[in-house]
C-alpha positions as CSV (number, residue, x, y, z in Angstrom):
1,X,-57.9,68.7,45.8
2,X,-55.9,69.6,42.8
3,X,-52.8,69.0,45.1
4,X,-53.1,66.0,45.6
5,X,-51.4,65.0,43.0
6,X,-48.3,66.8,44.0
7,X,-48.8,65.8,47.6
8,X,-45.7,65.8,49.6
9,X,-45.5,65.0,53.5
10,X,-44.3,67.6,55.7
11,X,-42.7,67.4,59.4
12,X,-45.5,68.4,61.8
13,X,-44.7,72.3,62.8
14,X,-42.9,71.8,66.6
15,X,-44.1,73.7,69.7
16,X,-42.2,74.6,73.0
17,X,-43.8,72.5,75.4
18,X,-43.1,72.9,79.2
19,X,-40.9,70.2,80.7
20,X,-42.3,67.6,82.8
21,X,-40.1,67.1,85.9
22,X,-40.2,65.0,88.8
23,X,-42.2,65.5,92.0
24,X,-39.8,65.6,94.8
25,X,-39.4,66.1,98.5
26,X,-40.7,69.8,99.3
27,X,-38.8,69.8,102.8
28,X,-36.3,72.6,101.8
29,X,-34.5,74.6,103.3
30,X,-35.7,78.2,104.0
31,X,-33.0,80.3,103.1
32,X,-33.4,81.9,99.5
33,X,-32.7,79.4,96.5
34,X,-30.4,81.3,93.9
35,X,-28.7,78.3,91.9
36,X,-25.0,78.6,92.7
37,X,-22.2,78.6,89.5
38,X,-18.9,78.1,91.2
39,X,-17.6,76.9,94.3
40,X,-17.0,80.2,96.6
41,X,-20.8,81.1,96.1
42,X,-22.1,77.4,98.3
43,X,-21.4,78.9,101.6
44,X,-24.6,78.7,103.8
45,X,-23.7,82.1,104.9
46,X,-23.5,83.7,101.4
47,X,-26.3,86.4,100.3
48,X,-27.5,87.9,97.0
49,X,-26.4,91.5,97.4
50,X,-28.8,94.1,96.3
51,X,-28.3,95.8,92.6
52,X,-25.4,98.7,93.0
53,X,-28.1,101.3,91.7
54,X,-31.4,100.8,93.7
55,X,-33.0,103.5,91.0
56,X,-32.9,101.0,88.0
57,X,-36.3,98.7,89.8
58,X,-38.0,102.2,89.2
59,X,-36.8,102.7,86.0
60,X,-37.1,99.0,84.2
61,X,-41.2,99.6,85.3
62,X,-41.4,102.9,84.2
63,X,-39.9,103.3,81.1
64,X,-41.4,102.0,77.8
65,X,-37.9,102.0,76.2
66,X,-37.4,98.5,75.2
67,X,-33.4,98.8,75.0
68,X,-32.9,100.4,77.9
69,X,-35.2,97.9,80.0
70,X,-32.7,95.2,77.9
71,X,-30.0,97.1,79.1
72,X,-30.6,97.1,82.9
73,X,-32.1,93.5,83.2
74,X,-28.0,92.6,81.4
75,X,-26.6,94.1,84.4
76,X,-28.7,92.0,86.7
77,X,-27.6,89.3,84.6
78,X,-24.3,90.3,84.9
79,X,-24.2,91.1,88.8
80,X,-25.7,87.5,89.7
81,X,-23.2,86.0,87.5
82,X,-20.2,87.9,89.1
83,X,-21.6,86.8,93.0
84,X,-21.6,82.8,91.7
85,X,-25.1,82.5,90.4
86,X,-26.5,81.0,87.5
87,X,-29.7,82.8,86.4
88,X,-30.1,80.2,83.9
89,X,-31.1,76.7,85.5
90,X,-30.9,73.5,84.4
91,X,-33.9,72.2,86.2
92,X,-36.7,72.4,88.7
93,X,-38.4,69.9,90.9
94,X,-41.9,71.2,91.5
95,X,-44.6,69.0,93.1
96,X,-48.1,70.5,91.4
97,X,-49.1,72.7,88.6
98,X,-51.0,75.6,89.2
99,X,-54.7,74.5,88.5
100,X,-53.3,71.2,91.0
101,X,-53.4,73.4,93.9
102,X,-56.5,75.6,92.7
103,X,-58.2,72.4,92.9
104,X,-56.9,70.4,95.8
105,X,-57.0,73.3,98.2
106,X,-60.2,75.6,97.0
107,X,-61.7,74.1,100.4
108,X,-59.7,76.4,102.6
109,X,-61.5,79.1,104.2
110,X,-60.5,82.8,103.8
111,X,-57.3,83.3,105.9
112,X,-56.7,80.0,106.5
113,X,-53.2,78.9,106.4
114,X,-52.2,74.7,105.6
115,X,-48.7,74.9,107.1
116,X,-48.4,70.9,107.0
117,X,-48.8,71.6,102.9
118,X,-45.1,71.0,101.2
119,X,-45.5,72.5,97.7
120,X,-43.5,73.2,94.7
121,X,-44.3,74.9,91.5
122,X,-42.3,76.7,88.7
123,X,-43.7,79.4,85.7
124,X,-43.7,82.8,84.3
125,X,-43.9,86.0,86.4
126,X,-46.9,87.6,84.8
127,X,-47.8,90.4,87.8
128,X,-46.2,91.8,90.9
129,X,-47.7,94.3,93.4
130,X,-45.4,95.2,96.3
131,X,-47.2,97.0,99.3
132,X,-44.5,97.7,102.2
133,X,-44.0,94.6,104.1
134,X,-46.1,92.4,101.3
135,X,-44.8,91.3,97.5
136,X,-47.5,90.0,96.0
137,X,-46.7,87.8,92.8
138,X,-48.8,86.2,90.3
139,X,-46.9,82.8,88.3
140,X,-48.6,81.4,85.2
141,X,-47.6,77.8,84.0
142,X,-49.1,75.7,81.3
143,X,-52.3,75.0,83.3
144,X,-53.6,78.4,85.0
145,X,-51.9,80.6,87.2
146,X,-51.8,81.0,91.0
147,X,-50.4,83.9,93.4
148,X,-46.5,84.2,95.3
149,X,-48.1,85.9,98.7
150,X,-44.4,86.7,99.7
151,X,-44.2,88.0,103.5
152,X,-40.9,89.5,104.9
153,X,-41.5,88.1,108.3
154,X,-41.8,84.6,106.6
155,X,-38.1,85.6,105.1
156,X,-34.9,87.4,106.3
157,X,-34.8,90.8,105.5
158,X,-32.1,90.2,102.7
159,X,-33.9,87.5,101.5
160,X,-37.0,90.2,100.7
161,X,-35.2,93.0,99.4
162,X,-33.1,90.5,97.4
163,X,-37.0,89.3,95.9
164,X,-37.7,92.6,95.3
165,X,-34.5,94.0,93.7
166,X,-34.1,90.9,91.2
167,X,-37.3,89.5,89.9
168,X,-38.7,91.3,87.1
169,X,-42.2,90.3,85.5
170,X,-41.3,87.7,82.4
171,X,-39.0,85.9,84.5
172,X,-39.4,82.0,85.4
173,X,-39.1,81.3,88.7
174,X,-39.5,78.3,91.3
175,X,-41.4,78.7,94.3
176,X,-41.8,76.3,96.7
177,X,-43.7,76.9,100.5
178,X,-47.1,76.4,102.3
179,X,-50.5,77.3,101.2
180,X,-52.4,79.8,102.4
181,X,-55.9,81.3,101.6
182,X,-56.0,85.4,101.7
183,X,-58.7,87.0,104.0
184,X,-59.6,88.4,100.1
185,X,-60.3,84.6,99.2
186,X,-57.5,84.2,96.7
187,X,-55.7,80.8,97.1
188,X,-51.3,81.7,97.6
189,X,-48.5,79.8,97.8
190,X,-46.7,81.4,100.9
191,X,-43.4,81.5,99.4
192,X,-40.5,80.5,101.6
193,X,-38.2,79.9,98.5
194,X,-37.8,80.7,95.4
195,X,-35.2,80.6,92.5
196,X,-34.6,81.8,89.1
197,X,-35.2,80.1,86.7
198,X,-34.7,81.8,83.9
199,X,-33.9,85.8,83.5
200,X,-35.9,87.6,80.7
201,X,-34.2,90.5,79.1
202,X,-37.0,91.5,77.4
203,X,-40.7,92.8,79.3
204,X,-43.7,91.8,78.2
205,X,-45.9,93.6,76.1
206,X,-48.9,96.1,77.4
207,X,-48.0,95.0,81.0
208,X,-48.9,91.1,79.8
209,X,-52.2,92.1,79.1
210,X,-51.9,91.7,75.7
211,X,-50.1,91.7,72.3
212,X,-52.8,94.0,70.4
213,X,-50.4,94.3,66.8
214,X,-52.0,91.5,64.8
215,X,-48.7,91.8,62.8
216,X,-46.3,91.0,65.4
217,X,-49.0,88.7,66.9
218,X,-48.2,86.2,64.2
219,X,-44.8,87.3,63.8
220,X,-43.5,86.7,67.2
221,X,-46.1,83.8,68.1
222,X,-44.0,83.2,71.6
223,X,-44.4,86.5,72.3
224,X,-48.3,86.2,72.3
225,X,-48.8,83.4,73.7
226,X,-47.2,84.5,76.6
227,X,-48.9,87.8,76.5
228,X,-52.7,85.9,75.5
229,X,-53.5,82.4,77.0
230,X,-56.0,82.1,75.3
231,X,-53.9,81.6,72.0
232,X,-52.3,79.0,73.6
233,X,-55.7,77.5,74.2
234,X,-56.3,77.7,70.1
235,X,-53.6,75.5,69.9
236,X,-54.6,73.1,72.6
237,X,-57.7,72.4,70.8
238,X,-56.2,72.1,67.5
239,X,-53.8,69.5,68.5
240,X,-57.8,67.7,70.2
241,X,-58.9,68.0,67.0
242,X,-56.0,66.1,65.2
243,X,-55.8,63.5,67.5
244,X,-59.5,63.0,67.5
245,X,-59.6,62.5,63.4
246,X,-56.4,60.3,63.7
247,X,-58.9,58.0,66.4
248,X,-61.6,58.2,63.7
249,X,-59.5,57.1,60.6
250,X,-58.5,54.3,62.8
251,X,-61.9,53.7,64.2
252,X,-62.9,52.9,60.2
253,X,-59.2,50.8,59.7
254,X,-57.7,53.1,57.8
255,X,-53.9,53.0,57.9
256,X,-51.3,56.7,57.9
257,X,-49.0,56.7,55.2
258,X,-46.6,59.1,54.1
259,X,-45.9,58.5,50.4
260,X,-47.9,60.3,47.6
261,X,-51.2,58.4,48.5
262,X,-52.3,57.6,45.0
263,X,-49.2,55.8,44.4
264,X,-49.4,53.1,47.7
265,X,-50.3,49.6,46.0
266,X,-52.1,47.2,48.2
267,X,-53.6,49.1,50.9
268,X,-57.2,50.0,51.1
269,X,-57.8,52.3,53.0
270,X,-55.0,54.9,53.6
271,X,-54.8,58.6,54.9
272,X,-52.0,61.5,55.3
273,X,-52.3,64.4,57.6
274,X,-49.9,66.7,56.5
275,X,-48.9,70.5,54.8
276,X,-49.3,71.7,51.2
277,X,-48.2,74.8,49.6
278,X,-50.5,76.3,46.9
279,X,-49.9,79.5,45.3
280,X,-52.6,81.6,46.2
281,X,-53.0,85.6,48.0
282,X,-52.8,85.6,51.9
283,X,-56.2,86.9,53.9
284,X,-58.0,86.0,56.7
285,X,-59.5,82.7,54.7
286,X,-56.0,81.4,52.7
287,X,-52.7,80.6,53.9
288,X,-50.0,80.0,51.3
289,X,-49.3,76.9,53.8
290,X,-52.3,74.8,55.1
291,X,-52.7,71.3,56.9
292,X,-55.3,69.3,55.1
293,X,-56.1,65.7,55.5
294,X,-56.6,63.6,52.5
295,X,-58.1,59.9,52.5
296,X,-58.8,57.4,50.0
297,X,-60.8,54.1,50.7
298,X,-61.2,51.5,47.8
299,X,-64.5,50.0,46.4
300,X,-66.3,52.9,47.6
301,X,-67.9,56.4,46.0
302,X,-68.3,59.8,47.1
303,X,-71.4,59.2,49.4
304,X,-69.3,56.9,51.5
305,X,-67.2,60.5,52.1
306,X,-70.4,62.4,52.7
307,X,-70.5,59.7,55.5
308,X,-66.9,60.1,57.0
309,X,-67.1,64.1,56.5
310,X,-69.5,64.0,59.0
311,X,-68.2,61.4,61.1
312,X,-65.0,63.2,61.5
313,X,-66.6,66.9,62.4
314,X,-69.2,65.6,64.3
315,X,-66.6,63.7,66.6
316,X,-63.8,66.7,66.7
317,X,-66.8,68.9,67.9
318,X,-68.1,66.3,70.6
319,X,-64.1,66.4,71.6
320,X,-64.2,69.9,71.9
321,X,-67.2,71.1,73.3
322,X,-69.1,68.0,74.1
323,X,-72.1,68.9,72.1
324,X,-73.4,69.4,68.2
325,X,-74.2,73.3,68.5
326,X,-71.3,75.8,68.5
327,X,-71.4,79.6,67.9
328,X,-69.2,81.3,65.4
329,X,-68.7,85.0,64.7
330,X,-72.2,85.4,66.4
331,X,-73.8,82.2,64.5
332,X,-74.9,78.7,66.2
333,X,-74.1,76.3,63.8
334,X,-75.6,72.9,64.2
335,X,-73.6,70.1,63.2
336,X,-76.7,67.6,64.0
337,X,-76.7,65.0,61.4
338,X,-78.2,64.7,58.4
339,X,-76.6,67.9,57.0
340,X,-78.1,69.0,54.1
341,X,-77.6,67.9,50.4
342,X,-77.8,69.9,47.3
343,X,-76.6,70.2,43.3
344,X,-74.4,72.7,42.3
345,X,-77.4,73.4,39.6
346,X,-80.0,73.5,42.2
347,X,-78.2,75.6,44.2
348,X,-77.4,78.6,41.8
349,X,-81.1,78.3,40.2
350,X,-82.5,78.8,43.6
351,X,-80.2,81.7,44.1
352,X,-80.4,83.6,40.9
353,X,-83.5,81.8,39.1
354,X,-80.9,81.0,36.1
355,X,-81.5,76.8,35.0
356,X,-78.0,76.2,33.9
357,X,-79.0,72.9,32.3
358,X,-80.8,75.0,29.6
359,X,-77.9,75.9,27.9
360,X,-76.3,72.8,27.0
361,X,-72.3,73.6,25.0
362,X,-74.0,77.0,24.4
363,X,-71.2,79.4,26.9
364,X,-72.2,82.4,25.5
365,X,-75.9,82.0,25.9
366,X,-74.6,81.4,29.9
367,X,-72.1,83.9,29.5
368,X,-75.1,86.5,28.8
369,X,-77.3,85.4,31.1
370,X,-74.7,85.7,34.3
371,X,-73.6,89.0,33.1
372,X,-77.4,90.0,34.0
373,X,-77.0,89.4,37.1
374,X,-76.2,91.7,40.0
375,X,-72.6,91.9,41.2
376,X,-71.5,90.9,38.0
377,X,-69.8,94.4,37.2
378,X,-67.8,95.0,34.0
379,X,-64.4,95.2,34.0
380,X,-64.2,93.6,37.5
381,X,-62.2,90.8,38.4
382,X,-65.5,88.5,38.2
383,X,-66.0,90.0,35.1
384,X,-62.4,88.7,33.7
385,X,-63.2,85.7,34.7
386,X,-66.5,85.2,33.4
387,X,-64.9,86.2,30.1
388,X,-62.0,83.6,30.1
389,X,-64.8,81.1,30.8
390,X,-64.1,78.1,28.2
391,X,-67.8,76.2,29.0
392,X,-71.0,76.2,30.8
393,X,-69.7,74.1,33.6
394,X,-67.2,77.1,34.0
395,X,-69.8,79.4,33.7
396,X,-71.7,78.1,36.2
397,X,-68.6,77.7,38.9
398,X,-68.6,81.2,38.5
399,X,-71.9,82.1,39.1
400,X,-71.9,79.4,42.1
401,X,-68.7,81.5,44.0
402,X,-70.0,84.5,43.8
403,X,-73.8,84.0,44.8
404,X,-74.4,81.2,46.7
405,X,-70.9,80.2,48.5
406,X,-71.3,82.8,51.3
407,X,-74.7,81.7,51.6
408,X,-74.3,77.9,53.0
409,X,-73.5,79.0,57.0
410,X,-74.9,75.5,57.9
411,X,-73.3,72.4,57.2
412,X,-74.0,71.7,53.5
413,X,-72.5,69.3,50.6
414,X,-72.6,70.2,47.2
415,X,-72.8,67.5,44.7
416,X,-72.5,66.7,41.2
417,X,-69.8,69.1,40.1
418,X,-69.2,70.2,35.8
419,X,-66.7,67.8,34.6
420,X,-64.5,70.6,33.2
421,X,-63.7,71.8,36.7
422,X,-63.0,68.1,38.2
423,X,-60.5,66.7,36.3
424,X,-59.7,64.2,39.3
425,X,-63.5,63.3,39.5
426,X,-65.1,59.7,38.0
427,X,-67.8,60.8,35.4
428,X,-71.6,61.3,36.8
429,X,-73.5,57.6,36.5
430,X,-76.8,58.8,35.7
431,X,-76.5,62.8,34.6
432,X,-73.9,63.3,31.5
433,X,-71.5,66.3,32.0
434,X,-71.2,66.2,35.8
435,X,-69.1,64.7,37.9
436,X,-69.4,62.7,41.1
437,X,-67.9,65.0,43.1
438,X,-68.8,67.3,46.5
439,X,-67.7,69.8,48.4
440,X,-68.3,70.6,52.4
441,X,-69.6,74.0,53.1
442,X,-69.9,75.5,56.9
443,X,-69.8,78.6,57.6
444,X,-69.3,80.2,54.0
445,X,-66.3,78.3,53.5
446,X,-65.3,75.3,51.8
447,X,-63.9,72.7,54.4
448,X,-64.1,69.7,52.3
449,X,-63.6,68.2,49.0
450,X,-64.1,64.7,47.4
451,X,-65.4,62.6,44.5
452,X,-65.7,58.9,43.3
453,X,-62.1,58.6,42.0
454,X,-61.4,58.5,38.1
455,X,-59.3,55.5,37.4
456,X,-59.5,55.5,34.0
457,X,-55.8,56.2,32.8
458,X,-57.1,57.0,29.4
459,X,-60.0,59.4,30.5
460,X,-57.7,61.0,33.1
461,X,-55.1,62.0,30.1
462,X,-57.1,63.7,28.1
463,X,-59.3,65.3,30.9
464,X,-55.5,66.7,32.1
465,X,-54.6,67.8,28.4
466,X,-57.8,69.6,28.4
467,X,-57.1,71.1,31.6
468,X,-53.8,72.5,30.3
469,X,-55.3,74.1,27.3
470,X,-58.0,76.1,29.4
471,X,-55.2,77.1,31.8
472,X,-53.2,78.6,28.8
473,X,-56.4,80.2,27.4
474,X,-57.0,81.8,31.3
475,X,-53.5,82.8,30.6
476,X,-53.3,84.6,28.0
477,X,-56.6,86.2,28.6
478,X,-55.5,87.6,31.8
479,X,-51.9,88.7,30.0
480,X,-54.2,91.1,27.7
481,X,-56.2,92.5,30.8
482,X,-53.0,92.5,33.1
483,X,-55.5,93.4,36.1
484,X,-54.1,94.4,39.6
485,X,-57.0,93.3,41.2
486,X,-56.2,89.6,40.3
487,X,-52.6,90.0,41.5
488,X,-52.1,87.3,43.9
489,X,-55.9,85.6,43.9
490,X,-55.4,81.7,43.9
491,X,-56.9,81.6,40.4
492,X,-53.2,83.3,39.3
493,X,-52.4,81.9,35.5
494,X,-48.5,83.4,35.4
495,X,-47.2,79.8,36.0
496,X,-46.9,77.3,33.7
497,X,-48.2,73.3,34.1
498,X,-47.3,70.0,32.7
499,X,-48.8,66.7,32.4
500,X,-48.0,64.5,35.3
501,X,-46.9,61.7,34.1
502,X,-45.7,59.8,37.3
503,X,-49.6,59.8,38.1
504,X,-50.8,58.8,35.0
505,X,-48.1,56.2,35.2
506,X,-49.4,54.9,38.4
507,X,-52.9,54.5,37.0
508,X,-52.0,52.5,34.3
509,X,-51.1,49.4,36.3
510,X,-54.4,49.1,37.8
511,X,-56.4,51.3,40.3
512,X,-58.9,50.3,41.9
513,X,-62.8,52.1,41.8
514,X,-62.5,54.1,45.2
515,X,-63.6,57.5,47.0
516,X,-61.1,60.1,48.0
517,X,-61.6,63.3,50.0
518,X,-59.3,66.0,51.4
519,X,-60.6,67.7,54.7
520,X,-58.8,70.9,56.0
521,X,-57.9,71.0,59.2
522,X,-57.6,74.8,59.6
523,X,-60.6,75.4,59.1
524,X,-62.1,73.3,61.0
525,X,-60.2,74.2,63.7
526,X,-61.4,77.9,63.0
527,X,-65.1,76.8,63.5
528,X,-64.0,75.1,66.7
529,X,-62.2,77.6,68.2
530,X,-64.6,80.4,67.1
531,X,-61.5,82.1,64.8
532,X,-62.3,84.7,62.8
533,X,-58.8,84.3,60.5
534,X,-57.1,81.1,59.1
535,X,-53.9,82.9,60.9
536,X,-55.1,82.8,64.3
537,X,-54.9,78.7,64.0
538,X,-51.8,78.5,62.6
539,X,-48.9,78.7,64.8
540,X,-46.6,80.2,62.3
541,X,-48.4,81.5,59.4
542,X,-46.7,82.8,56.2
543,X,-46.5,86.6,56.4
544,X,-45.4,89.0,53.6
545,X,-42.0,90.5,53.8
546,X,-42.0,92.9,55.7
547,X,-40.2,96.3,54.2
């Protein structure tokens, strides 16, 4: 939440999409559909010759040579080209999608053929068997995929070897014919034309199967979403899960804005969905880059957040999976409400026996005490960091990450944060030095983060002048130790920070008392979608440079 005060809308990250086209007439003709490019090729009696070198089909399925593949599919390119044919078309009229006619004709019996059935359908070329007299062809779209059950009898002979000569698995193709159910059961569209859509120069990784490099996974996202549906599916449900907390915010009359939220006068109750960059190490939990939605509702605290945190995950999971109980990594997590409610202090003594309250302003009497714990090691990075601890309340963050964070896999809030780690957070009403502040854990992970606002302008400057002097002491303590193992680790002190005075500005005219939470959306989604990594729900993640 210490973004938000930097908080800058982003453009929502794009995603091809398939186009959506008109259904039309399926009375064709029969005679193979190669889209013409000039004049001379729009004969009736014109035909696709057949590739000068008949060797290459065994070669471009052979080899595992990605240039030379490249190299011959060119030449296809080229050859159509130089007959009149445009390889690249500008459109396609197809009459279903793929998981249309899985479900309109799964009553046909086994061999049963619907000859009165008019159908048109356009995708990917994802498999092809040929056995003599057969081509058997499976074509994925954005819904499912079906099988081409080409028959030479059902095309001239040209019109068959041309199939077989020219389409390569990665191209897009359209298809239009009848339907026809295999003695084997499998639902076909008996082709009796096609054309190409689209020529791919390029073949598809481990024969489609999949992209198994988690690298050039992320790298080359197209890449493996073609090669892994399911990914695709990933990002189905994230864009569910958006949708469904934009109907939620709305539900509770909150309006989207797209200024810095703490500085929109007048409204009420206001949200942003949107990207932030924080500079922290990459791993399977933290993404340089990461889609968070933050929310602020006036003349309430941080229990009406508790409230709307589980409002907002308990409807994205009911949009998802239509019930409370999903399993992650091996785990069923219920997301039944109540979900449970702790102190940060209750918390760590129930995990380590230590009564943090004890201690008072005495740091080093803490200090000592977590140093006795196990997993506390000297000269470990946890150990720096216990060191550079300025307080109690720092003290006991520290204690809290490393003992008890990985330990909430069920939904859990933790309230009543130190005040020196919450400088955004309005003081604690009834217990002095804490905060009223929470944070969402499922899983391990923090999802959520909110607090009854400080509006105090006055409090709010010194709490940020304090914060700057801890950060140069954290500085200057780490400069001594200059430790590899804290290179990169969100806590990273290298930078420098400044009072922000825009903010402060903003709260001397008046703010006021509200609740405010931030909510991150990739991790939810990774708990929806059963994702072990941050990068597997993020279409584009940041990456190091590669060498």
């Amino acid at each position: 939440m210490e973004a938000l005060r930097a908080w800058r809308a982003s453009n929502l990250l794009g995603f091809a999409a398939s186009r959506v086209v008109t259904a039309a007439s399926a009375a064709r003709s029969l005679r193979l559909r190669l889209r013409c490019c000039s004049a001379a090729a729009t004969t009736n009696q014109k035909q696709l010759p057949l590739p000068q070198d008949r060797r290459r089909r065994s070669a471009s399925t052979s080899t595992s040579d990605r240039d030379s593949i490249r190299a011959i599919r060119l030449k296809k390119v080229e050859e159509l080209r130089g007959k009149g044919y445009e390889p690249y078309a500008y459109k396609w009229d197809r009459t279903h999608t793929t998981k249309e006619l899985q479900e309109e004709y799964t009553h046909l019996e086994n061999g049963e053929i619907c000859e009165e059935a008019a159908v048109s359908i356009a995708g990917r070329i994802v498999a092809r068997r040929a056995f003599g007299k057969l081509v058997f062809m499976t074509v994925r779209d954005d819904t499912g995929t079906i099988q081409l059950y080409c028959e030479k009898d059902n095309l001239t002979e040209d019109q068959f070897e041309q199939l077989k000569a020219f389409i390569d698995i990665g191209d897009i193709i359209g298809a239009s014919g009848s339907i026809k159910k295999t003695e084997k059961g499998e639902l076909s569209l008996y082709m009796k034309n096609f054309e190409i859509l689209t020529k791919s120069l390029l073949p598809l990784p481990d024969k489609y199967h999949g992209l198994t490099d988690v690298d050039k996974r992320y790298r080359q996202r197209y890449v493996d979403m073609i090669a892994n549906p399911e990914v695709a599916e990933i990002f189905r449900t994230r864009a569910k899960v958006v949708s469904e907390i934009r109907k939620t915010m709305e539900s509770f009359g909150f309006i989207e804005v797209e200024t810095p939220v703490l500085q929109v006068g007048g409204l009420e109750r206001v949200y942003e969905i949107g990207r932030i960059f924080r500079n922290e190490g990459i791993s399977t939990r933290h993404n340089p880059e990461f889609t968070t939605i933050e929310m602020y509702e006036a003349y309430s605290d941080y229990e009406s957040m508790m409230n709307m945190a589980e409002e907002i995950v308990v409807r994205c999971a009911m949009a998802t999976h239509g019930k409370l109980k999903v399993a992650y990594l091996g785990t069923e997590i219920s997301l039944e409400r109540p979900w449970r409610r702790e102190t940060m202090h209750s918390l760590v003594k129930e995990a380590t026996g230590i009564d943090f309250n004890i201690f008072g302003h005495d740091v080093e009497s803490a200090k000592i005490a977590a140093r006795g714990l196990p997993g506390i090691k000297m000269g470990s990075s946890k150990s720096t960091s216990l060191q550079s601890c300025s307080s109690v309340g720092h003290v006991l963050n520290e204690v809290f990450e490393t003992f008890v964070e990985s330990t909430l896999v069920q939904p859990t809030f933790v309230l009543d944060y130190p005040v020196e780690i919450s400088p955004l957070a309005k003081p604690h009403r009834s217990y002095a030095g804490l905060t009223e502040r929470f944070e969402l854990f499922i899983c391990g992970r923090e999802i959520g983060n909110a607090f009854s606002e400080l509006t105090d302008p006055i409090d709010q400057r010194s709490r940020f002048e304090n914060q700057i002097k801890q950060h140069n002491a954290k500085r200057a303590a780490r400069a001594k130790v200059k430790s590899t193992e804290d290179q990169g680790d969100e806590d990273d002190c290298s930078y420098e920070v400044c009072l922000d005075e825009d903010f402060l500005t903003s709260l001397e005219y008046g703010m006021p008392p509200a609740s405010g939470m931030g909510l991150g959306i990739d991790r939810l989604v990774m708990l929806l979608t059963n994702s072990a990594s941050i990068r597997d729900v993020i279409a584009f993640p940041v990456l190091k440079i590669q060498q």
